[in-house]
C-alpha positions in Angstrom: -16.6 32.4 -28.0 -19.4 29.9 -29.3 -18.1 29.5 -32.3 -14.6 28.6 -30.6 -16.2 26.0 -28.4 -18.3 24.4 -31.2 -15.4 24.2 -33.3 -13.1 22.5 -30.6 -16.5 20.2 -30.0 -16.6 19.6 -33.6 -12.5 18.3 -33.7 -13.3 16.0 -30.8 -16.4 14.8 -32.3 -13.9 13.8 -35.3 -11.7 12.3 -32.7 -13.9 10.6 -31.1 -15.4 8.8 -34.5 -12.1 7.5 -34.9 -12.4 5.2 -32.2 -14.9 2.6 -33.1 -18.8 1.8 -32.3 -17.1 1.5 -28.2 -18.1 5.3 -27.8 -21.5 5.2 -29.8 -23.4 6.5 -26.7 -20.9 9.8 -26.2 -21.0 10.2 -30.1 -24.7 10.5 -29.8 -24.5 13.0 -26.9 -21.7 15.2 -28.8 -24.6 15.2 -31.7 -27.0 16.8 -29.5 -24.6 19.0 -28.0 -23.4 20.2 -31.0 -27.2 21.0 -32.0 -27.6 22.7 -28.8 -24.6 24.7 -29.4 -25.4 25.7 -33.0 -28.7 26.7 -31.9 -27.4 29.2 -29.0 -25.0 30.4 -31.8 -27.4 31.0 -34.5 -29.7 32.9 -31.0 -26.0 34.9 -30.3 -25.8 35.9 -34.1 -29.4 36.9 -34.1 -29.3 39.4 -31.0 -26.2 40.6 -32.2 -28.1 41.7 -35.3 -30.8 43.5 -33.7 -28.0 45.4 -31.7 -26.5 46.8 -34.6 -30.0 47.3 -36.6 -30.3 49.7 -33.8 -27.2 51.2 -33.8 -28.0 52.0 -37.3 -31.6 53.5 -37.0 -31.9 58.0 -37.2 -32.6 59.7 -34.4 -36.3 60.9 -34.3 -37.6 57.7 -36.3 -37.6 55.6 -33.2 -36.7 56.4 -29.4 -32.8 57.1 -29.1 -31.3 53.1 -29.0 -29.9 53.6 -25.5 -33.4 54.4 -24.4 -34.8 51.3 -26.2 -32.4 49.0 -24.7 -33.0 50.4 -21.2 -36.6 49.1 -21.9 -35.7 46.0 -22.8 -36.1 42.9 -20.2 -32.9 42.1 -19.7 -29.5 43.9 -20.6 -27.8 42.5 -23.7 -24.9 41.6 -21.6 -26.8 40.1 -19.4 -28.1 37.9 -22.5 -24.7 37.3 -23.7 -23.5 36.3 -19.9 -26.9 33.9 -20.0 -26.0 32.3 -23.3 -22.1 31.6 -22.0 -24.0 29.9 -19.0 -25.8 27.8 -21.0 -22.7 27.0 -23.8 -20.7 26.4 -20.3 -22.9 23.9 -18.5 -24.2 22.1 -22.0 -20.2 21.4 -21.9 -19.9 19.8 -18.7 -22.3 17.6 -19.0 -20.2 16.2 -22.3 -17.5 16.2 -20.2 -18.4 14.0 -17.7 -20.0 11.9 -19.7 -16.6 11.3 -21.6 -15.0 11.1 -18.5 -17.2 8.1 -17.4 -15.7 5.9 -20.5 -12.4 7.9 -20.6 -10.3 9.6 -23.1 -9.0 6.4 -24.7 -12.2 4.9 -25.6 -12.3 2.0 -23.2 -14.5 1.2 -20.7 -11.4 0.2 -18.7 -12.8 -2.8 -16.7 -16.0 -0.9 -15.6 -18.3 -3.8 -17.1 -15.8 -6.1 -14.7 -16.3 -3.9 -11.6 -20.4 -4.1 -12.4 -20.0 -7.9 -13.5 -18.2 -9.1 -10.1 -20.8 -6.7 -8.0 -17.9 -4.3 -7.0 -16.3 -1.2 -7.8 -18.1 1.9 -9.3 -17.2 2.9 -13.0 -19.4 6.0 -12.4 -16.4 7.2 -10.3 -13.5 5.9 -12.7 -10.5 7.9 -12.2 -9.9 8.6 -16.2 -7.4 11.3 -17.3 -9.8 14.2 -17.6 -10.7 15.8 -21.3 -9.2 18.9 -22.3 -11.8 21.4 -23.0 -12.1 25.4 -23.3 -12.7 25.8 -19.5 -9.2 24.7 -18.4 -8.8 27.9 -16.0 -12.4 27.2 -14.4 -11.5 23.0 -14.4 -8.4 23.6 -12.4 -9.9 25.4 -9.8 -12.1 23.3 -9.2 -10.8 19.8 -10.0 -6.6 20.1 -8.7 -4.8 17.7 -10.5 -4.8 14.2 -8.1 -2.0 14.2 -5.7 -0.2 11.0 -6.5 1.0 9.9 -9.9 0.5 6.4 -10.2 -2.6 5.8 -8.0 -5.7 7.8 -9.1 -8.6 7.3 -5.9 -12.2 7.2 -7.0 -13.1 6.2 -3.7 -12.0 7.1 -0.3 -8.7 5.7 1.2 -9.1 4.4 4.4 -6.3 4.9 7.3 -5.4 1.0 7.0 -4.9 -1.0 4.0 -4.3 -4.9 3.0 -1.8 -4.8 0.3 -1.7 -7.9 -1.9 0.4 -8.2 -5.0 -2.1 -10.0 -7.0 -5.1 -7.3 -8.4 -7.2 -10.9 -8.9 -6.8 -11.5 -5.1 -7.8 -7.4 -4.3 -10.8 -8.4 -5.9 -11.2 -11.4 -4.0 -10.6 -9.8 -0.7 -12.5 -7.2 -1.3 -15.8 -9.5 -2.6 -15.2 -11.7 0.9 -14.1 -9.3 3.4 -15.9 -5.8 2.7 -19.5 -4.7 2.6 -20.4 -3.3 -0.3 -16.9 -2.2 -1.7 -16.2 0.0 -4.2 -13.6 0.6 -6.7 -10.7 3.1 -5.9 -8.4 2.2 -8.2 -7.8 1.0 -11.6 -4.8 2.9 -12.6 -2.2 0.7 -14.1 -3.7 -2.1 -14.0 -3.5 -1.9 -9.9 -6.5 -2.8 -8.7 -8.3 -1.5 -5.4 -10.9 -1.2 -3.5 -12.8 0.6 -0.3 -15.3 -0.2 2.2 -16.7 -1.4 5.1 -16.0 -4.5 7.1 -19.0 -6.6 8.8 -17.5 -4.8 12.1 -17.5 -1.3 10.9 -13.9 -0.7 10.5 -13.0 1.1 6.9 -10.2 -0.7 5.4 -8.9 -0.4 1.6 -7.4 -3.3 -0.3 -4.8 -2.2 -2.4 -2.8 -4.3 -5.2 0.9 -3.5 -5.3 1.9 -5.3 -8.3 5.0 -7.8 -8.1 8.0 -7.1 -6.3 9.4 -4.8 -4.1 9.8 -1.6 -6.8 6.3 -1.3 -7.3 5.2 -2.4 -3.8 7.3 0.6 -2.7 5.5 3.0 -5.3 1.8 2.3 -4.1 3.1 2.4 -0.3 4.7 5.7 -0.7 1.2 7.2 -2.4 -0.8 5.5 0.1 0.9 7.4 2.5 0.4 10.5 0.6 -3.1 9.5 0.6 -3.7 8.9 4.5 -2.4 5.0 5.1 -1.4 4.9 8.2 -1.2 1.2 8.9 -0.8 -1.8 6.3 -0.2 -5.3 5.7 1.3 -7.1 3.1 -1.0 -10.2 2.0 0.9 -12.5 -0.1 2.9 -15.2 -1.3 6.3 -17.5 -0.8 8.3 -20.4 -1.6 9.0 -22.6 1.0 12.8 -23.5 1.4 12.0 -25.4 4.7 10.6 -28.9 3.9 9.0 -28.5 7.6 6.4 -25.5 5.8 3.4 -27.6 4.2 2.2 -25.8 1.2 -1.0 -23.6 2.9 0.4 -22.3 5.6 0.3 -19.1 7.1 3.5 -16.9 7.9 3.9 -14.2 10.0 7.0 -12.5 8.6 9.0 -11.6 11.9 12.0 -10.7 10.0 12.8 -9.8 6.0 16.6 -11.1 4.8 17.1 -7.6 2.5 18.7 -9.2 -0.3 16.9 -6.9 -2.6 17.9 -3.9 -4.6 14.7 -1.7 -3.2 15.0 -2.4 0.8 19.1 -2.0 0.4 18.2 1.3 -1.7 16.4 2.5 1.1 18.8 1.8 4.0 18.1 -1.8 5.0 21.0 -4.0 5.8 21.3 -7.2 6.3 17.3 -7.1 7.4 14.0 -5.2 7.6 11.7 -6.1 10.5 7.8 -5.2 10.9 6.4 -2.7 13.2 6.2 -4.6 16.7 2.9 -3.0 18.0 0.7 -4.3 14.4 2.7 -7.6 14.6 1.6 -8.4 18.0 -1.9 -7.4 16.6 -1.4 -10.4 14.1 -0.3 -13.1 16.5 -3.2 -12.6 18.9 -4.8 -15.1 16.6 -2.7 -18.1 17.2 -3.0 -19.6 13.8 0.0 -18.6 11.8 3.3 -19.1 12.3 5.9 -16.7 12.5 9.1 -17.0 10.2 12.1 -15.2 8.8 11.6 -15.0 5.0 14.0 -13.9 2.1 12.9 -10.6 -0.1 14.6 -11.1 -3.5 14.1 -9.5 -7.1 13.8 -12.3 -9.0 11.1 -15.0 -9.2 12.9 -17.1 -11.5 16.8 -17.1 -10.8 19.3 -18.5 -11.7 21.5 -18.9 -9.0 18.5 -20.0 -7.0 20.2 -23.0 -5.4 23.3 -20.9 -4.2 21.3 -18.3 -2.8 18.8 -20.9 -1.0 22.0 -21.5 1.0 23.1 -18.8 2.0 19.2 -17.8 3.1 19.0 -21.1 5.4 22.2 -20.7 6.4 20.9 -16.7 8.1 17.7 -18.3 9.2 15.1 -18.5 6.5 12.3 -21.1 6.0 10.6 -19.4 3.0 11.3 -16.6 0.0 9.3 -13.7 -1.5 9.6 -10.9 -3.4 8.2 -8.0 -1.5 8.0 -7.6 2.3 11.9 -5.7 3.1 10.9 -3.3 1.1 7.4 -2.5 2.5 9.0 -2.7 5.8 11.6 0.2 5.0 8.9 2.6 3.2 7.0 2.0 6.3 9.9 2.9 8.7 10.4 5.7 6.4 7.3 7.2 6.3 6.1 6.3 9.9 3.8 3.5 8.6 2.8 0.6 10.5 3.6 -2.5 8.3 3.5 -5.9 9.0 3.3 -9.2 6.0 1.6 -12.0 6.3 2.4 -14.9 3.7 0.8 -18.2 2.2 3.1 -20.6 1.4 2.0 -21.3 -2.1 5.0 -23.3 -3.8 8.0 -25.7 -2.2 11.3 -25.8 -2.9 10.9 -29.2 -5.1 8.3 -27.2 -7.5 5.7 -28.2 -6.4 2.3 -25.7 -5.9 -1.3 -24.7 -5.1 -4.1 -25.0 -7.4 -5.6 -21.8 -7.7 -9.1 -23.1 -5.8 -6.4 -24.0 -3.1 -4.8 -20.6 -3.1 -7.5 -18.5 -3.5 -8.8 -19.9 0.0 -5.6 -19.6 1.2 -5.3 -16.1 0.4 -8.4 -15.5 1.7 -7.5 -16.8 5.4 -4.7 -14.7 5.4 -6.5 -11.7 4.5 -9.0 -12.4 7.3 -6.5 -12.6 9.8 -5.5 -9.5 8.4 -8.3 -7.4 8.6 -9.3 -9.1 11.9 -5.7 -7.3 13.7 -6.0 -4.1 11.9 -10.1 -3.8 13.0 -8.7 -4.8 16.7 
């Protein structure tokens, strides 16, 4: 068996060269492992040899070999079991350490999470290594229980869900106490802690749009969300909506392809109890919004008629769709929107927006922590 493993730790030292001066650190600790591993080899070929020197040996020259190895200190099985020990923890400890910079050789945003003072790369969710133990692995690491989202962190029971990972980060930096990292997976960033108050809360970026917003709700749920609110951005189509302002999405226009998938038609509405929870504050304004597919669209000016025409003052691209995962899966949802661009083009600078976002996120937190 020790010459299996240091064979297979020989073919992923190989592997592992391959991948440039990145994984210099986990090359050096494959050197000494592989050391370590020839040396409890060479100690398993050498016992072995004694065994069968006295297996060999005439009765009468030397006490019978079964009474010899009675007087030995240990067993040679017990040995053997000692040395498999020793091969199997020396093998963890590579393990993890490859798991820390993950199988593809990337530190995958760790030096960001240290460099913006949140996250934890020690705790990286990377696709684990195969190695000889898988029976032993499985038992004791099941594989995660949702496919796109891989927690490194605990997921709270209520969640902020913005589109943008950049503003996760952001909300997380402003509104959490020392937050950590709990996911990285496809590029969707978030993160879990503490507010000032004491209420845990995850922020969790959905990407852009209601297909993907839909994904990371339904896993959220798998995960233990029980409550959530969408923190994002619209377009005004309501000269009356200054660029800045908060919305309270009241009621979501389902002329998208997810909500409509999922049974809403012709609109998807928030849970009443959380939006309540999210007018106590006074300083948004509530609004019936458009959920659409496409950002940039074509037939934008027709369809800008038809959505004043049923009531709406602003479009976005995600909120129908939360609302129906949430009615779904028994989910308290609720969306609460900056108006970041007008009708005529024009937008928010990103200082501008970033505050914005902020606020909104606050107001958030503030109804879910009430």
């Amino acid at each position: 068996m020790l010459r299996i493993w240091l064979s297979r730790l020989r073919v992923r030292r190989r592997a592992l060269s391959r991948r440039g001066a990145g994984l210099l650190a986990a090359e050096r600790l494959l050197d000494r492992s592989q050391a370590c591993l020839e040396r409890l080899e060479l100690l398993g070929e050498l016992v072995a040899g004694k065994l069968a020197s006295l297996g060999e040996l005439r009765p009468g020259l030397l006490p019978a070999p079964r009474h010899l190895l009675a007087s030995l200190p240990a067993p040679p099985r017990h040995l053997v079991a000692r040395l498999d020990t020793a091969a199997r923890n020396l093998i963890e400890k590579v393990r993890r350490a490859l798991a820390r910079l993950g199988t593809s050789g990337r530190l995958e945003r760790a030096r960001n999470c240290r460099a913006q003072g949140v996250g934890d790369a020690s705790v990286a969710a990377f696709p684990r290594p195969s190695w000889p133990f898988a029976t032993h692995d499985a038992q004791h690491n099941p594989p995660p229980v949702t496919v796109h989202l891989r927690p490194t962190a605990p997921i709270a029971a209520d969640a902020l869900l913005p589109g943008d990972p950049g503003r996760a980060l952001a909300l997380a930096q402003a509104l959490l106490e020392r937050p950590r990292m709990a996911n990285h997976a496809r590029g969707l960033w978030g993160y879990s802690g503490s507010t000032p108050a004491g209420h845990e809360l995850t922020i969790q970026s959905t990407g852009i749009g209601g297909p993907s917003s839909a994904v990371v709700l339904e896993e959220l749920a798998d995960l233990g969300v029980r409550r959530a609110v969408r923190v994002g951005t619209c377009t005004s189509l309501d000269r009356g909506l200054p660029l800045g302002d908060i919305l309270l999405v009241e009621e979501a226009l389902s002329d998208d392809g997810t909500s409509r998938a999922l049974g809403a038609h012709p609109a998807s509405r928030p849970e009443p109890a959380l939006q309540t929870q999210l007018q106590r504050d006074g300083t948004a304004k509530r609004a019936v919004v458009a959920s659409t597919d496409l950002f940039y669209d074509p037939a934008s000016r027709d369809r800008r008629a038809g959505w004043l025409e049923a009531g709406a003052s602003a479009v976005e691209l995600g909120s129908a769709a939360l609302f129906e995962v949430g009615r779904r899966r028994g989910i308290a949802v609720a969306s609460c929107l900056v108006v970041a661009e007008l009708a005529d083009g024009a937008r928010l600078d990103d200082e501008a927006l970033d505050a914005a976002g902020v606020r909104a996120g606050r107001l958030a937190s503030e109804a879910l922590g009430g």
